[in-house]
LOSE-538208 format. One line per field, with one value per residue (C-alpha): residue in three letters; x, y, z; chain; residue number from 1. Coordinates in Angstrom, 3 decimals, m for minus. Layout:
<drenkols>
rest	c(ALA ...)
east	c(X ...)
north	c(Y ...)
up	c(Z ...)
kette	c(A ...)
nr	c(NUM ...)
</drenkols>
This chain:
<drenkols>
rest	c(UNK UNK UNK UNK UNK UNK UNK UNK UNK UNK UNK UNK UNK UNK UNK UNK UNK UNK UNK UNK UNK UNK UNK UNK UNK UNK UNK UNK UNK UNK UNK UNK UNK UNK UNK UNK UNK UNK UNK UNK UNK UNK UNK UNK UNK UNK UNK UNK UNK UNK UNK UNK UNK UNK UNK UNK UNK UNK UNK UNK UNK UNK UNK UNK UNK UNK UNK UNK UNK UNK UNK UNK UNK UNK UNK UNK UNK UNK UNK UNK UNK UNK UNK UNK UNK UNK UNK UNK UNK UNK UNK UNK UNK UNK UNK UNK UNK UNK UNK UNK UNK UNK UNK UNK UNK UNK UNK UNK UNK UNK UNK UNK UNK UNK UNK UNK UNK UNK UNK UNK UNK UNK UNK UNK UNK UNK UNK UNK UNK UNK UNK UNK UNK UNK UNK UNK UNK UNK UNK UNK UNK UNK UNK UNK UNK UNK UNK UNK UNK UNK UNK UNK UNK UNK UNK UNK UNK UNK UNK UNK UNK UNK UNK UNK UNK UNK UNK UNK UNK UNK UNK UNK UNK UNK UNK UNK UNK UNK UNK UNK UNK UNK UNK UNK UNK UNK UNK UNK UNK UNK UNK UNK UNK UNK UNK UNK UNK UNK UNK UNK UNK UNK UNK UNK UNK UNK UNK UNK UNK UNK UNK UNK UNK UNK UNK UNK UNK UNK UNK UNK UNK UNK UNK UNK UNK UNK UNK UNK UNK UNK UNK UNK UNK UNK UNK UNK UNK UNK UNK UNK UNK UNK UNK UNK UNK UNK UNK UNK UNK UNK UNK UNK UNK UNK UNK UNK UNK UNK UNK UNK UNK UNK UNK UNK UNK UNK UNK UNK UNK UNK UNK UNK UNK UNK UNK UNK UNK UNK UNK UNK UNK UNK UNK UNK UNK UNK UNK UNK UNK UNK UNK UNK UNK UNK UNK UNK UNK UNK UNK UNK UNK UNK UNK UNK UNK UNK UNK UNK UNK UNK UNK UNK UNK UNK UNK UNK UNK UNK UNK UNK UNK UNK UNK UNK UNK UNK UNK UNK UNK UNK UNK UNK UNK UNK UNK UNK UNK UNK UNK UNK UNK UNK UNK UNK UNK UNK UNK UNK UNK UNK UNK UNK UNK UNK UNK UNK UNK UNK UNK UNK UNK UNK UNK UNK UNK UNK UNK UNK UNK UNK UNK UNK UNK UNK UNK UNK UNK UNK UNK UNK UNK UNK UNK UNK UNK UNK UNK UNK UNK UNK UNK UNK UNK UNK UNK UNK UNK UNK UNK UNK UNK UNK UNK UNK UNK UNK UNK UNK UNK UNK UNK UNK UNK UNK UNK UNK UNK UNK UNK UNK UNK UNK UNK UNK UNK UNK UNK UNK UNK UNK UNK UNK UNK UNK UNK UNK UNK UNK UNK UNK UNK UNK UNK UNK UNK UNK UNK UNK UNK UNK UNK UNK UNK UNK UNK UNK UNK UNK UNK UNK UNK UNK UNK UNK UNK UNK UNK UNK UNK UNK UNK UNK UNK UNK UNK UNK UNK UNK UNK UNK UNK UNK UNK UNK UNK UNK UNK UNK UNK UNK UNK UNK UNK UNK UNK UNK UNK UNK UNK UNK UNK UNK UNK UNK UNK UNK UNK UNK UNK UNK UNK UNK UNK UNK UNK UNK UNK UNK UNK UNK UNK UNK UNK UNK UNK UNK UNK UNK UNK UNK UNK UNK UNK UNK)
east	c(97.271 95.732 95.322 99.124 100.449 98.403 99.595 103.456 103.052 101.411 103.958 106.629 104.530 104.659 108.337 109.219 106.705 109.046 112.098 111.169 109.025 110.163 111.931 109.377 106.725 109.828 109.806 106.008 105.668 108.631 106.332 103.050 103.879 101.111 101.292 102.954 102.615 101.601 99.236 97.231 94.288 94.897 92.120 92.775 90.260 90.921 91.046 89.382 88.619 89.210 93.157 92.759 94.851 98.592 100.724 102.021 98.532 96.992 99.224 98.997 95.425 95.280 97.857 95.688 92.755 94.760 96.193 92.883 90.009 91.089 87.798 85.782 83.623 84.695 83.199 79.925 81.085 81.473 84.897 86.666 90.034 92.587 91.359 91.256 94.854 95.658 94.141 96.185 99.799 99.968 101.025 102.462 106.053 103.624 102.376 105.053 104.441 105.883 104.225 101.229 101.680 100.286 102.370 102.879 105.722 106.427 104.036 100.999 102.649 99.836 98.337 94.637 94.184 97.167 96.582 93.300 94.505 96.952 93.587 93.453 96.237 98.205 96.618 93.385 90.405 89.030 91.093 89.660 86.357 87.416 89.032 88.244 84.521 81.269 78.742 79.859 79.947 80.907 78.845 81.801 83.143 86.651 86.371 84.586 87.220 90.141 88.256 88.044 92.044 92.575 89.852 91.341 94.941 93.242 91.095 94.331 96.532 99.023 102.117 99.870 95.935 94.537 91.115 89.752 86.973 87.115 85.035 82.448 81.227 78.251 77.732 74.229 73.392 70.096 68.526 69.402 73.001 71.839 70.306 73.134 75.755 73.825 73.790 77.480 78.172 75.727 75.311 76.814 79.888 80.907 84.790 86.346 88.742 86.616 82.993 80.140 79.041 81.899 81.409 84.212 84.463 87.839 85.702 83.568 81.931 81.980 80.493 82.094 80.317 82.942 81.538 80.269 78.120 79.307 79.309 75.492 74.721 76.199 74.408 71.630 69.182 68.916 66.761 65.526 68.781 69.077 71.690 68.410 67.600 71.528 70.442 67.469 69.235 71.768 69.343 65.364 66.635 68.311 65.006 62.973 65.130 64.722 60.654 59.697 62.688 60.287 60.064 63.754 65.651 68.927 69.520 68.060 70.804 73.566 72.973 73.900 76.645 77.849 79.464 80.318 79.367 82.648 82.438 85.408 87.604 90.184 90.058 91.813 89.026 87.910 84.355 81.742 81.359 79.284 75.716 72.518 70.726 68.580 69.380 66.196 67.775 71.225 71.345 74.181 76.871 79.975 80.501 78.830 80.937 82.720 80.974 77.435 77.263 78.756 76.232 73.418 74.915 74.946 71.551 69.996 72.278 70.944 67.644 68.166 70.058 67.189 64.834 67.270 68.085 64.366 63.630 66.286 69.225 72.443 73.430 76.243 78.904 79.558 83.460 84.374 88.216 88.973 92.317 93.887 94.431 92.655 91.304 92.314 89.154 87.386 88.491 85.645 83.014 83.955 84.962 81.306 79.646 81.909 83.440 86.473 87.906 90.231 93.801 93.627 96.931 96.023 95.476 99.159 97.570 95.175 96.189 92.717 90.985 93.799 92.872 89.325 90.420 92.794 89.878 86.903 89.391 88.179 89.601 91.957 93.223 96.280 98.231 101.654 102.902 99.807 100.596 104.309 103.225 100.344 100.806 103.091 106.276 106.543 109.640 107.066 103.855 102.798 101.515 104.563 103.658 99.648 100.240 102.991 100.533 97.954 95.453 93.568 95.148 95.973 97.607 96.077 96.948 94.387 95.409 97.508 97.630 98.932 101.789 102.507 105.355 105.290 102.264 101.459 100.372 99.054 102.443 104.349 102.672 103.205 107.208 107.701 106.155 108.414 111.502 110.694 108.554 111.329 108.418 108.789 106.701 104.600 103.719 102.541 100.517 98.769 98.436 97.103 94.561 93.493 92.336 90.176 88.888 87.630 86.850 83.017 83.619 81.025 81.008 81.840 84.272 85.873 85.535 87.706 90.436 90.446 88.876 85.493 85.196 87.146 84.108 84.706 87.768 91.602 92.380 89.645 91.684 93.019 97.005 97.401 94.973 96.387 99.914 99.650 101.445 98.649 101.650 100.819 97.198 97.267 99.627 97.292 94.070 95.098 96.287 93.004 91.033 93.130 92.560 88.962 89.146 91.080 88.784 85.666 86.963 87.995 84.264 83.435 85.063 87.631 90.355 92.584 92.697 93.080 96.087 97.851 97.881 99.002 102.069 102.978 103.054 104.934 107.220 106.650 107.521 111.102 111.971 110.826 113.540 116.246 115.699 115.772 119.439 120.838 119.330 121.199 124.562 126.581 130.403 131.440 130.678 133.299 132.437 132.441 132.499 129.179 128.254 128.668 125.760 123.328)
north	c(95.764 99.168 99.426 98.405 101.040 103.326 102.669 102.357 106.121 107.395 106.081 107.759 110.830 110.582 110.267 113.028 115.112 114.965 115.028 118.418 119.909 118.563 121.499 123.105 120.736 121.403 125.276 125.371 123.748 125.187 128.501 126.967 128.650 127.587 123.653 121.173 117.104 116.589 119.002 118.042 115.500 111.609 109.069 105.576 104.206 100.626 99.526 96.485 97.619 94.168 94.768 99.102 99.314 98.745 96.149 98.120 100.001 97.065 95.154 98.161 98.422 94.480 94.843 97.710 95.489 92.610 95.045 97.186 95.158 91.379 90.425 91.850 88.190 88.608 85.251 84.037 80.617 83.250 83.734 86.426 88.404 86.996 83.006 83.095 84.218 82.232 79.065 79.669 80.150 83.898 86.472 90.217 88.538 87.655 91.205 91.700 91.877 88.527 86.533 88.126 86.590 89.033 90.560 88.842 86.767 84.398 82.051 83.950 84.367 82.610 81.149 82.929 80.659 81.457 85.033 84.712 83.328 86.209 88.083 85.720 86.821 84.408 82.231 82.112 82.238 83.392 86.329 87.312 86.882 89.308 91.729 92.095 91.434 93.738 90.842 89.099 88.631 92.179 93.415 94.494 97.212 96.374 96.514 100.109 101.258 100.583 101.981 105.185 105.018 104.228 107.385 109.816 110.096 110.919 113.458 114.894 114.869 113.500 113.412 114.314 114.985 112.006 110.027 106.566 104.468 101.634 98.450 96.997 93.469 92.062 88.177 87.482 84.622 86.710 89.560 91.159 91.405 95.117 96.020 94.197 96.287 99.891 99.166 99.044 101.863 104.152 103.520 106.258 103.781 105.006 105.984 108.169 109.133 108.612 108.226 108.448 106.666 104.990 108.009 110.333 114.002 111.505 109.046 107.269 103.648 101.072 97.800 94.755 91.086 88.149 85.596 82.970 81.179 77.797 78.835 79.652 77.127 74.058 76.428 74.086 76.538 77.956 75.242 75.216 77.019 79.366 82.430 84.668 84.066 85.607 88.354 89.016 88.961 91.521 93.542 93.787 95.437 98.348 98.721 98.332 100.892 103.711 102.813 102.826 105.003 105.320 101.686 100.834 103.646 102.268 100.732 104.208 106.200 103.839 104.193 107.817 107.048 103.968 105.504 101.861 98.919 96.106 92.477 89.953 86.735 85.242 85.642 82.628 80.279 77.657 79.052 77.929 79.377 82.270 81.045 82.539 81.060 83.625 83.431 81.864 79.005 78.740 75.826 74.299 73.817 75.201 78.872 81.051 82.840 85.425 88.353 86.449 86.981 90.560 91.500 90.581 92.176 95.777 95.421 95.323 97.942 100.099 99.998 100.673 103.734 104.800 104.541 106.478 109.261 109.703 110.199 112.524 110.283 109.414 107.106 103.638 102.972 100.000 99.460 95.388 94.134 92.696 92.154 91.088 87.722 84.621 85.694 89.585 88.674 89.305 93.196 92.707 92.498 95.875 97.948 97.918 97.634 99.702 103.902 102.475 99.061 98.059 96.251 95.837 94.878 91.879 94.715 94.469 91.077 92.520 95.558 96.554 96.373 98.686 100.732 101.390 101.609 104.493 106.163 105.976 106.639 103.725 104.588 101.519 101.798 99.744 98.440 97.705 96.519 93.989 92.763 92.263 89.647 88.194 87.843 90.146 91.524 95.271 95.127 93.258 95.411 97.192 100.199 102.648 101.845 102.652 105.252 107.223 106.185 108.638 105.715 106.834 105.336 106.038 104.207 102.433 99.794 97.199 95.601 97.520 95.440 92.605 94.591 97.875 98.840 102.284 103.403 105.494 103.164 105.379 107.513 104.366 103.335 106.409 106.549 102.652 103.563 106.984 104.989 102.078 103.543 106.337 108.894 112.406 114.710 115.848 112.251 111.576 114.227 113.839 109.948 111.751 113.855 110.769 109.626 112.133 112.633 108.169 108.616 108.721 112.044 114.703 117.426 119.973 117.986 117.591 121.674 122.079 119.609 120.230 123.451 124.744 124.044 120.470 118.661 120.484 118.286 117.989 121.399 122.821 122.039 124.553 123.614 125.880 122.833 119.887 120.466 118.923 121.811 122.943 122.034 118.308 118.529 120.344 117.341 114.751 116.126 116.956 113.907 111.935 114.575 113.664 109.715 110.188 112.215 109.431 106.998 108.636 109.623 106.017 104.998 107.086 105.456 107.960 105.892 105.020 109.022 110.087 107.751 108.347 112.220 111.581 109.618 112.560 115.080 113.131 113.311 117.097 117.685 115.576 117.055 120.800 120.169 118.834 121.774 124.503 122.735 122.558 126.355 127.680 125.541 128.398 127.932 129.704 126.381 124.223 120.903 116.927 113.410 112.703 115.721 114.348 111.826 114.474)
up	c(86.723 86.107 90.212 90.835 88.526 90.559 94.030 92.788 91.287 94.334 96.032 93.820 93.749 97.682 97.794 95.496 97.768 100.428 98.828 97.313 100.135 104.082 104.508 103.544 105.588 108.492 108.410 108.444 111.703 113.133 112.435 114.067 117.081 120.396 119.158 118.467 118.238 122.388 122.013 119.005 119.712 119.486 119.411 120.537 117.993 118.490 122.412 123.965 127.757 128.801 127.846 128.099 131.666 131.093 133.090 135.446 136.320 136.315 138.627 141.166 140.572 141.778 144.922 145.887 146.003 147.671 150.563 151.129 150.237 150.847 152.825 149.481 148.907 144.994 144.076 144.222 146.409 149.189 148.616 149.797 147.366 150.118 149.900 145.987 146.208 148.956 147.357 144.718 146.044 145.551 148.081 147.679 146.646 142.931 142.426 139.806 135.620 134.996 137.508 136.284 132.521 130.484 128.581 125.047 123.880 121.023 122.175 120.857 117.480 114.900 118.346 118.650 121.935 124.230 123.112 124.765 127.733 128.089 129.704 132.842 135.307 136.367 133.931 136.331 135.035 138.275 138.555 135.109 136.165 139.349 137.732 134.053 133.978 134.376 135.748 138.718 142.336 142.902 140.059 137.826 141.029 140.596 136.918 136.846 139.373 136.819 133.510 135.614 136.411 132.794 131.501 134.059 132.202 129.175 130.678 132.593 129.250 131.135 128.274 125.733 124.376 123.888 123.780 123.168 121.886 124.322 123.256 125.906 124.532 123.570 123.057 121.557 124.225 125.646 125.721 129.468 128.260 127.126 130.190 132.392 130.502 130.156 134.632 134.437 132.903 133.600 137.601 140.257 141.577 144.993 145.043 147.033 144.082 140.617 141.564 138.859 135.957 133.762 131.276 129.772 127.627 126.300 125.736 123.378 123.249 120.557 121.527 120.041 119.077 118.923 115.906 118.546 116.106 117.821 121.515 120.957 118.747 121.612 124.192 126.054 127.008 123.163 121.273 118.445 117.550 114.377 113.793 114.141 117.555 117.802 115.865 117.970 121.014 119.703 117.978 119.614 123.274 120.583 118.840 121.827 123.289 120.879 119.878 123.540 125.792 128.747 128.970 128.569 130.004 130.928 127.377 125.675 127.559 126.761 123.384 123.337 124.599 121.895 118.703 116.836 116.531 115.620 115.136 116.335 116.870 115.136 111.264 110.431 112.137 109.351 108.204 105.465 101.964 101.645 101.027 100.577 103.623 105.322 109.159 110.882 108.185 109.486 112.441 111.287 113.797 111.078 111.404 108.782 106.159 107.871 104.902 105.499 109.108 108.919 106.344 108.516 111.477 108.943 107.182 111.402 112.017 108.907 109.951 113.680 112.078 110.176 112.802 115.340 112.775 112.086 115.844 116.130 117.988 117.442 114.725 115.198 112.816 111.675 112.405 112.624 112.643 109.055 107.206 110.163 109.330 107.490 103.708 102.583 101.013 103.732 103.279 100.084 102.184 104.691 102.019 101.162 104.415 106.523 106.610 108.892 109.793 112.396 111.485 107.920 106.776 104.607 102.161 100.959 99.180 97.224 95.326 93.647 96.699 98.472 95.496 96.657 100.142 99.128 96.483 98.956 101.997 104.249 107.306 108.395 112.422 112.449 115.382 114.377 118.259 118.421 114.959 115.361 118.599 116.673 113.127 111.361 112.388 112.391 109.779 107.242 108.549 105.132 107.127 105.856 102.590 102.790 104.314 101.817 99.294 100.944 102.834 105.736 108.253 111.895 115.040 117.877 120.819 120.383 123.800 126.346 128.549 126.338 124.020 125.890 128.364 129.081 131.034 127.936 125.256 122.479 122.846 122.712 119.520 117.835 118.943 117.840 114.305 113.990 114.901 112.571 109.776 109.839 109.946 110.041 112.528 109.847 109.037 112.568 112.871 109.794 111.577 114.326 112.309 110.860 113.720 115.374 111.641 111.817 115.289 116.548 118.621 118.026 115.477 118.143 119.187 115.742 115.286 118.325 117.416 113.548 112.628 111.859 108.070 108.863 107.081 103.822 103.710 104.760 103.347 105.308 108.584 110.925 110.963 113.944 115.451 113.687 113.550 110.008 106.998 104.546 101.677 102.940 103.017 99.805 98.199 99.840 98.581 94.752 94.178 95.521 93.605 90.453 91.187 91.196 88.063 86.309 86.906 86.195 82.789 82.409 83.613 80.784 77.756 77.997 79.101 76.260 75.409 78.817 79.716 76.011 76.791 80.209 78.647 76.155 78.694 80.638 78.272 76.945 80.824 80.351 77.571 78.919 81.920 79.826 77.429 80.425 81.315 77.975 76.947 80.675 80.323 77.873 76.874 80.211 81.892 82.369 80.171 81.341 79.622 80.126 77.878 74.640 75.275 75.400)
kette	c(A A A A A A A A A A A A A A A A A A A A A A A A A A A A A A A A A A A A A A A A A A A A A A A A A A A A A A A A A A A A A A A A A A A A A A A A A A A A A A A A A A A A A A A A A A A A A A A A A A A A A A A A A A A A A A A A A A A A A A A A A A A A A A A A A A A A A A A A A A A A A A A A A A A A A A A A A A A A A A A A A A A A A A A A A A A A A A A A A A A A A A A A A A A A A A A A A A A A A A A A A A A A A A A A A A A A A A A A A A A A A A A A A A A A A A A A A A A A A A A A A A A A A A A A A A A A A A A A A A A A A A A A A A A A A A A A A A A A A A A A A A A A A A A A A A A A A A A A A A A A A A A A A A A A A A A A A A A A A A A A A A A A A A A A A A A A A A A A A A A A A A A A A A A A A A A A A A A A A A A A A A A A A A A A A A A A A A A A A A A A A A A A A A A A A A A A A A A A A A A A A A A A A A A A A A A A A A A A A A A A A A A A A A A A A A A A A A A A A A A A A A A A A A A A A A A A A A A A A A A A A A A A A A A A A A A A A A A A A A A A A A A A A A A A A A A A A A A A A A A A A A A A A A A A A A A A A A A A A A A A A A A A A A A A A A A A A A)
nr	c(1 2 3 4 5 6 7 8 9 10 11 12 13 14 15 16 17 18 19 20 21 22 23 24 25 26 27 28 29 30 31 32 33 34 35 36 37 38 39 40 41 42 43 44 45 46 47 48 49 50 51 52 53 54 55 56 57 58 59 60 61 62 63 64 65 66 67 68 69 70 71 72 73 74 75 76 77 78 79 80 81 82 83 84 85 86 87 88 89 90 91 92 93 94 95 96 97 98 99 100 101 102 103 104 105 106 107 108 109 110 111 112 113 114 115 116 117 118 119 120 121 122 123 124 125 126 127 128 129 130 131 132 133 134 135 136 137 138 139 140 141 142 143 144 145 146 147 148 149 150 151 152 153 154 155 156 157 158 159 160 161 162 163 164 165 166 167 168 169 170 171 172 173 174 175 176 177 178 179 180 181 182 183 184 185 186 187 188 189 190 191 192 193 194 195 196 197 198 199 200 201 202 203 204 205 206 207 208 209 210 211 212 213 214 215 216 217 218 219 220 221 222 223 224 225 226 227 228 229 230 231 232 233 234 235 236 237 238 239 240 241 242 243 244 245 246 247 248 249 250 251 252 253 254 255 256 257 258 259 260 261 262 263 264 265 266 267 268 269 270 271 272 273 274 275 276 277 278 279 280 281 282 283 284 285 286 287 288 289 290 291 292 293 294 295 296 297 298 299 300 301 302 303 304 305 306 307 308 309 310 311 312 313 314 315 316 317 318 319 320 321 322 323 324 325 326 327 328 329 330 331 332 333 334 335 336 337 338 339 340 341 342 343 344 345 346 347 348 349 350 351 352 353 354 355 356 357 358 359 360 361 362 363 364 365 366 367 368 369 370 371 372 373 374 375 376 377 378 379 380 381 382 383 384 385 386 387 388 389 390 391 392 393 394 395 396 397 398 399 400 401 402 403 404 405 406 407 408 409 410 411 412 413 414 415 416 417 418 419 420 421 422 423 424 425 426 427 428 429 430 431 432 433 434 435 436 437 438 439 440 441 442 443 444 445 446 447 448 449 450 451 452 453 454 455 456 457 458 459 460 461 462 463 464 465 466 467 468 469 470 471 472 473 474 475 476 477 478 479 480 481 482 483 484 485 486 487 488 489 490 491 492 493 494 495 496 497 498 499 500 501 502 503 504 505 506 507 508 509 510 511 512 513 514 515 516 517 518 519 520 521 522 523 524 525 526 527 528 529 530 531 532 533 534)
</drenkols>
């Protein structure tokens, strides 16, 4: 196909680039003097806060608890931290990584549910509720008290500069979860070592809605029940919010705060065709199309935009996981709805749609350690390949907790990827670029990690900032400039002229290099067999 012929000569194009240019690409950064890779900003843009500590800080973070605050009632029975672990067998001999059960292994591979219950420690779902939730007995404490841990090494650059966009969730089931949530995170927490509101400068919320059509729908207190009640419940605290502030104030300043809005769960559950049904319609029990109910979750987000931008606020992305797994059709629907996705690897399966991707740079945050446990391993993980082709793509750890070992997670991504994409360090900090570029971060922000005139495009970036070569920015932008050209003169009618040109100057260039050689190689030469083929 006209799309695959495409990709395999950007890809060509790519590795000619390099063979021609990394010492070039090499010398340039060697001459960057004042940065280098550690230096340049890295956003996280793809973190779930429920899985953002990794093992080892979280396993501290839980004997710390155990040994300082066992008489804490953490359960709404009266319980106290010391009789839940008691009850269950534990003592201090269990605060270790594998008696935690975590960490992935090949059980998870293709398995959504024991994935899931890789969040309860110890497999208990009482120590999830404890430690990894913001509403319960204890009001979420514990849980602010390890987000702050887990913020305070970004905002301390410890190993390298680095941010997030952590993902607080959402469920649809009523209308308090808004206000519940916006009391979490915006209330002064007393602690001696990170008090405050769980707010960060390295920081920036996305709020995530797993696709929990059924949950809601077997839910006894919702009757009659219909996908828009869901909707409502998601959507009328937001509008509320920014129509009438004064009335809602915890929700209004939690907003300013939220950059994205992502939609998730397992991509592979069985789902219904796409239908037209509007959603005060849908009371079936089946799950709705996985395109239909992210459509609806846009179009409210759209006008909630509107509104907001006419008032003056801040505006919400719409950034859902798709590709992952299930149909690469699904990849259809967010390359219309969507600037950025998260995962996005099915896009190997559908090379016109990668096509788009790559001409309307839909940003695509892959996580190559989370895919190799969950459904693709890292040798078969197509991100190498979108990204020599000149995608916009960029690293995250989806769930530190789950598929990190270092207590660095972002830096751990990035090394894994050099050592098995066989990247260069130009490569990974374009990667990196990428990143703060799909990220939600302010434009002031931006300015101070890419340059001034960054929104004028990737040329426009200051390389003393991004560590990236202008040679590669200069390669990367040409050739997407030359894409777009191709295909609007194709658009045009033009395409049968266009592409037979392109074919004799291909060869006008062939024969120009083979005439240079022949013109330069005189009698004084010695000569060789191979010469008299010429």
């Amino acid at each position: 196909s006209f799309s695959f012929q495409r990709l395999q000569l950007l890809s060509s194009s790519f590795k000619t680039h390099v063979i021609a240019n990394s010492s070039v690409e090499m010398e340039e950064q060697s001459n960057l003097l004042g940065t280098d890779f550690y230096r340049t900003m890295k956003i996280d843009n793809h973190i779930h806060l429920a899985a953002a500590a990794t093992p080892k800080t979280f396993v501290d973070f839980v004997k710390n608890k155990f040994v300082n605050e066992g008489d804490t009632v953490v359960l709404a029975s009266g319980k106290t931290l010391t009789e839940v672990f008691q009850e269950a067998g534990l003592d201090t001999e269990h605060f270790t990584i594998d008696a935690f059960s975590v960490m992935s292994d090949y059980s998870i591979y293709q398995r959504f549910d024991n994935f899931n219950s890789k969040y309860s420690p110890f497999r208990k779902a009482e120590m999830r509720q404890i430690f990894l939730k913001t509403s319960n007995a204890i009001e979420g404490r514990f849980f602010a008290e390890l987000t702050k841990i887990v913020l305070a090494r970004h905002e301390q650059s410890k190993g390298h500069a680095s941010g997030t966009e952590m993902r607080l969730s959402i469920y649809g089931m009523n209308r308090d979860e808004w206000k519940n949530l916006s009391k979490w995170v915006l209330r002064e927490w007393e602690s001696d070592e990170f008090p405050g509101p769980v707010l960060s400068t390295h920081n920036r919320w996305l709020v995530q809605v797993p696709r929990l059509w059924r949950v809601f729908n077997r839910n006894p207190d919702t009757d009659p029940k219909a996908f828009q009640e869901m909707l409502e419940n998601l959507f009328v605290p937001l509008f509320e919010a920014t129509l009438r502030p004064e009335e809602h104030p915890e929700v209004a300043e939690l907003l300013k705060h939220i950059v994205g809005f992502d939609s998730v769960d397992d991509e592979g559950n069985q789902e219904e065709i796409c239908s037209c049904h509007k959603p005060k319609d849908w009371t079936s029990g089946k799950n709705p199309a996985y395109a239909w109910q992210l459509y609806f979750l846009w179009a409210n987000l759209e006008v909630l935009n509107e509104l907001r931008r006419a008032r003056g606020l801040n505006t919400i992305e719409f950034r859902p996981h798709a590709g992952e797994t299930g149909d690469a059709m699904h990849l259809a629907a967010t390359y219309m709805l969507c600037r950025s996705i998260n995962h996005g690897i099915k896009l190997e399966e559908q090379v016109s749609l990668q096509y788009l991707y790559y001409l309307d740079q839909v940003g695509l945050s892959v996580s190559p350690l989370s895919n190799n446990f969950l459904f693709r391993k890292i040798r078969e993980n197509p991100f190498p390949k979108l990204f020599r082709r000149g995608l916009n793509v960029t690293l995250s750890t989806d769930d530190p907790l789950l598929f990190h070992m270092s207590d660095d997670a972002l830096l751990e991504e990035y090394s894994v990827a050099r050592a098995s994409f066989d990247l260069s360090m130009t490569d990974i900090s374009e990667i990196a670029r990428n990143s703060v570029l799909q990220s939600g971060f302010e434009d002031k922000y931006k300015k101070e990690w890419l340059g001034e005139e960054y929104a004028r495009g990737v040329t426009f970036c200051d390389e003393t900032k991004t560590h990236v070569p202008l040679i590669r920015a200069k390669y990367r932008a040409e050739h997407l400039a030359l894409e777009h050209m191709l295909v609007k003169l194709i658009a045009n009618g033009k395409g049968k002229e266009v592409l037979g040109e392109m074919k004799d100057q291909f060869s006008t260039a062939r024969e120009g290099h083979r005439r240079v050689l022949l013109d330069c190689f005189d009698n004084t030469l010695p000569s060789f067999p191979e010469q008299e083929q010429l």
